[in-house]
VEXKOLVEX-360548 format. One line per 4 residues: number of its first residue (from 1); their letters; for each residue x, y, z of C-alpha. Coordinates in Angstrom, 1 decimal. Layout:
NUM> A> X Y Z ~ ... .
end
This chain:
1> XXXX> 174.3 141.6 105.4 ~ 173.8 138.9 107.6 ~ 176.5 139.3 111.0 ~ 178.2 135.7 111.7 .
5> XXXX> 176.2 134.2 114.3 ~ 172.7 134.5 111.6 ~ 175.3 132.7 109.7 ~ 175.9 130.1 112.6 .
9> XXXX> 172.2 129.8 112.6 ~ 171.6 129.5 109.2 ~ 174.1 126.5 109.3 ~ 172.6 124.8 111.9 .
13> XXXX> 168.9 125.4 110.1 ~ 170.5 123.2 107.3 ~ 172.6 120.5 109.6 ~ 169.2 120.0 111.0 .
17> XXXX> 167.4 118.9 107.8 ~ 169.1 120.6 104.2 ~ 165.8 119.8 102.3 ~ 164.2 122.4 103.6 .
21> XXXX> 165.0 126.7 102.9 ~ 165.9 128.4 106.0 ~ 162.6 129.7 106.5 ~ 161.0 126.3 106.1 .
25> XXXX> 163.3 124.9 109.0 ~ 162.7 127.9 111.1 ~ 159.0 127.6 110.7 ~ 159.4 123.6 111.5 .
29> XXXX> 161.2 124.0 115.2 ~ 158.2 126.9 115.6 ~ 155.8 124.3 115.2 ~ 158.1 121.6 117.2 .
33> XXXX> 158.3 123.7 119.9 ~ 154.8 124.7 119.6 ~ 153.3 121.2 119.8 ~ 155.4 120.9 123.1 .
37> XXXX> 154.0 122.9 124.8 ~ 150.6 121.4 123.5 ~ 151.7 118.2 125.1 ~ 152.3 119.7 128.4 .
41> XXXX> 149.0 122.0 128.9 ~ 147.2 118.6 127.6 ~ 148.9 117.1 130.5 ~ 147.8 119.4 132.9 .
45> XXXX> 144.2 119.6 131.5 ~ 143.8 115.9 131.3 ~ 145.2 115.7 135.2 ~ 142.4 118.2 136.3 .
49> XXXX> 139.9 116.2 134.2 ~ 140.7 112.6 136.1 ~ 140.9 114.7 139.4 ~ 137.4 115.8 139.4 .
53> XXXX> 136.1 113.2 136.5 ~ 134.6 115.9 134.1 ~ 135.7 118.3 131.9 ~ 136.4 122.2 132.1 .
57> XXXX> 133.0 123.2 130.8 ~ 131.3 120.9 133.6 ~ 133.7 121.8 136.5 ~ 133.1 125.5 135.6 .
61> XXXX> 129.3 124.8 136.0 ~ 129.5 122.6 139.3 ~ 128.1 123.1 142.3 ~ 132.3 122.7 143.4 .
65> XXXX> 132.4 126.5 142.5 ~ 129.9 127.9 144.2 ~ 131.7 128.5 147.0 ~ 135.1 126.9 145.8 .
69> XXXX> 137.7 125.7 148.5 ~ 141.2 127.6 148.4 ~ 142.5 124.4 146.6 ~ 139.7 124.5 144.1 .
73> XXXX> 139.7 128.0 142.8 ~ 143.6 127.9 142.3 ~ 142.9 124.5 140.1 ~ 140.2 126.4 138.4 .
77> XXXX> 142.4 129.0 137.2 ~ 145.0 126.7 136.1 ~ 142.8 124.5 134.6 ~ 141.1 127.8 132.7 .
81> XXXX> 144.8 128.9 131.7 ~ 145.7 125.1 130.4 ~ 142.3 125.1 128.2 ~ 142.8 128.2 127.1 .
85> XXXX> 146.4 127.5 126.4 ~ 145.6 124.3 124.3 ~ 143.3 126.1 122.5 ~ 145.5 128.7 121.2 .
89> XXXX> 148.3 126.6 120.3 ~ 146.2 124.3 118.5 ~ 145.2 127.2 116.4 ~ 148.4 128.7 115.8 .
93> XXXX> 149.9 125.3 114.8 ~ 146.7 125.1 112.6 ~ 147.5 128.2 111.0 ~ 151.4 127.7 110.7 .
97> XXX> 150.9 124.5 109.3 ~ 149.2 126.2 106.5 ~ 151.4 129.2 105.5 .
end
């Protein structure tokens, strides 16, 4: 027995687009929000890239982090956590998109 405010959501899953089944609409704002937050670790990964004009790969490699500054191992990590990020989403998405 669904309580009233699955039924609230349910309702709003429909307003939002009533071609597709509940599940169909739930799994679309998934993706939605999902590619989102694509958008904003590609931001932050694209930044880093015109910062220090390479990629994460190359940066990783450089003689930079060798004996990184303060500044440059906190961009490291961040960099590392947007990559990583990106790359998860991007498979996620993959795989939702194909359920």
């Amino acid at each position: 027995m669904l309580s009233e405010s699955d039924k609230d959501l349910f309702s709003f899953l429909l307003k939002l687009d009533p071609t597709l089944s509940p599940r169909e609409g739930l799994k679309k704002i998934i993706i939605d929000r999902m590619r989102m937050e694509s958008r904003k670790y590609d931001l932050i990964k694209r930044r880093f890239e015109r910062k220090y004009q390479m990629d994460f790969f190359s940066f990783k490699n450089s003689d930079l982090m060798k004996t990184p500054s303060w500044e440059t191992e906190e961009d490291y990590f961040n960099w590392e956590l947007a990559v990583t990020k990106l790359e998860e989403l991007r498979e996620e998405i993959e795989r939702l998109t194909k359920s």
